[in-house]
N, C-alpha and C positions, 0 to 999 in steps of 0.2 A: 480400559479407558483411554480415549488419545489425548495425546500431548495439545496444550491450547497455548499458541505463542500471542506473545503482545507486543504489537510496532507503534508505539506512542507515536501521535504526527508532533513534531515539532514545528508547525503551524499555530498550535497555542502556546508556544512558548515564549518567554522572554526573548526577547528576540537580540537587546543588549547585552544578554547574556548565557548564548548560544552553547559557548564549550561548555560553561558550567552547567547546564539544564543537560545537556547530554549525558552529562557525568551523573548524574543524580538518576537520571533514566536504569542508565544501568547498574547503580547502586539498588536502584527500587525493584531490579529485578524484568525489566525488559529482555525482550528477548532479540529484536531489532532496532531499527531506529528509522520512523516511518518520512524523509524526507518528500514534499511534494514542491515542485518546479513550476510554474505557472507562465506564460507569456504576452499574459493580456490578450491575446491573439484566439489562442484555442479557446479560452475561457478567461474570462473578465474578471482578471485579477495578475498581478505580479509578486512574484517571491524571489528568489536567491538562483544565483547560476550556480558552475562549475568553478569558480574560484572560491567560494563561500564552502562551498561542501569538501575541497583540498584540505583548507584549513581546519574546518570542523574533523578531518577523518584524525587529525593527533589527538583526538579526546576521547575517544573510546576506542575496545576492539570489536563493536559489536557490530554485525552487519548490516551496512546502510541499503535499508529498499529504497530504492529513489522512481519517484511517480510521476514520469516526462506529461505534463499537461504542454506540450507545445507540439506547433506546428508549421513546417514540416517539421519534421522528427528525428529522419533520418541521418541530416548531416551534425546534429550534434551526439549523436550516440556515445561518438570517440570519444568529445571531453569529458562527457560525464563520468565516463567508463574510466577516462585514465584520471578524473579529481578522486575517486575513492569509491565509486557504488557499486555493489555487492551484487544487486537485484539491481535491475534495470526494466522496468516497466511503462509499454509505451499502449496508445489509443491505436487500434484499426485504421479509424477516423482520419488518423493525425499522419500516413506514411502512403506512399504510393501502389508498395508490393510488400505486404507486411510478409510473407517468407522470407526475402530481401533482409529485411530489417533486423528479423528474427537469429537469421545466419550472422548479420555484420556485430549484433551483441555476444555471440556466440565465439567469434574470430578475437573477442579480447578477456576471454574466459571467465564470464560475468553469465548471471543464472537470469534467465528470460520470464518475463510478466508481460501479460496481456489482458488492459482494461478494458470495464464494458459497464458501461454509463449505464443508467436506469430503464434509458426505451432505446439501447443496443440491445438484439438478438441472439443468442447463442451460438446462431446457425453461423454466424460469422466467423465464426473460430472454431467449427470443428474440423475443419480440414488440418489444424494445427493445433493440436492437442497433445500429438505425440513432442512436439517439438519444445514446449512449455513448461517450465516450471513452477509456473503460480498463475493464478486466474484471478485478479483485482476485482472485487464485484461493488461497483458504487452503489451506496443506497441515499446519494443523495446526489444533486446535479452537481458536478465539481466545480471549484469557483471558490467559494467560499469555508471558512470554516463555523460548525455552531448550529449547521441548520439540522432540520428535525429527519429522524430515519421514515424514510418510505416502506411501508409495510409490504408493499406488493414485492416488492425486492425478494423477498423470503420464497417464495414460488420458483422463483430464478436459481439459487441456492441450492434446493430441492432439483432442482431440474439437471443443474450443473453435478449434483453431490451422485446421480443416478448416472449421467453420462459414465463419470469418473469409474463407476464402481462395475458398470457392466463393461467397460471396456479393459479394466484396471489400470487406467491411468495413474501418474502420479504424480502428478503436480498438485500443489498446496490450494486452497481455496482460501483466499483473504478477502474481508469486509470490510468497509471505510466509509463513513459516514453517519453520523447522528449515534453511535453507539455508547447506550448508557447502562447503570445498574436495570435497570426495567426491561432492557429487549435486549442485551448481550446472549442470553442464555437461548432465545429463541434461534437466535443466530446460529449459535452452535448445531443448535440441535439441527438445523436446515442441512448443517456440513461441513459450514466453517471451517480452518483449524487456524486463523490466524487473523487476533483481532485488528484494527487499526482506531486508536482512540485520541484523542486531542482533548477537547474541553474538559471529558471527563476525567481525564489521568489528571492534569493542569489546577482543574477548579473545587472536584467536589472535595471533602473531608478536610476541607482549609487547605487545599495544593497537597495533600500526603500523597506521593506518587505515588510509593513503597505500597501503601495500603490501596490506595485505589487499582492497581495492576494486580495485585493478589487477589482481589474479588473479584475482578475481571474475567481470569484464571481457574476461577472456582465453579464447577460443573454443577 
């Protein structure tokens, strides 16, 4: 049976109270801690830079993915890398020469993620497959947090979880967006192995993180 991790986004979080909800994350049994970066630019919306997430890394030792929604991409790789991110996860979209980019994450000894929005292609990243360590699969338009999972996404999933396995790649397959108790397990089953959840870690069972990450978890 494989391991199924959980990268709470702290997107629904308290936002006034940032260390403490991290702290709680990994008391509840998190297994990362899902930060998303936003620029208004790449997608219409803003969040937290590289001094936000400095401060946030004295509150846990869990490791921070961090989900560059900006653009260009490439000249902030450095700060993010040297505020505390673990994972470093950038868009296609978003950089000039994504091998380029893929190497300069690599040069500060941080683990490489490559995002692929809902009507990105596959085909766009398999020439870099070997070089990856995680595959961000959005099943929702990025932007916002809350909105509904896209069903079609799961074919993508499937598609991605076959590449992986006739090649033997190994980089992780993580999901992000609209995932709830209702289609978390579908998810899985497509390939998954690493949730990304916000609303639902945050809101259902009255905020019980602890309990909501454990069903999450639950195959």
């Amino acid at each position: 049976m494989k391991k199924i991790k959980i990268s709470p986004s702290i997107l629904s979080a308290d936002f006034s109270q940032l260390g403490n909800e991290i702290q709680r994350l990994e008391k509840g049994g998190a297994d990362l801690i899902h930060i998303d970066v936003m620029d208004g630019h790449f997608v219409p919306n803003l969040t937290i830079g590289p001094p936000i997430i400095k401060k946030l890394r004295n509150h846990t030792k869990l490791p921070f993915d961090v989900h560059l929604m900006i653009s260009p991409v490439h000249k902030y790789i450095k700060d993010f890398a040297e505020a505390g991110a673990d994972i470093i996860t950038i868009h296609p979209e978003a950089t000039k020469d994504l091998n380029n980019s893929i190497k300069h994450i690599r040069e500060f000894n941080k683990k490489v993620g490559v995002s692929l929005n809902p009507d990105t292609n596959i085909n766009i990243i398999n020439d870099h497959l070997k070089q990856i360590d995680l595959v961000l699969i959005m099943s929702v338009y990025p932007g916002f947090g809350g909105q509904k999972f896209i069903p079609d996404v799961l074919n993508k999933i499937k598609e991605l979880t076959s590449i992986k396995k006739d090649n033997n790649y190994k980089f992780d397959i993580e999901v992000d967006g609209g995932i709830n108790f209702s289609n978390y397990k579908s998810v899985i089953e497509a390939g998954a192995n690493i949730l990304v959840s916000g609303t639902t870690i945050f809101k259902e069972n009255q905020g019980d993180v602890k309990k909501n990450i454990k069903i999450l978890k639950t195959i």
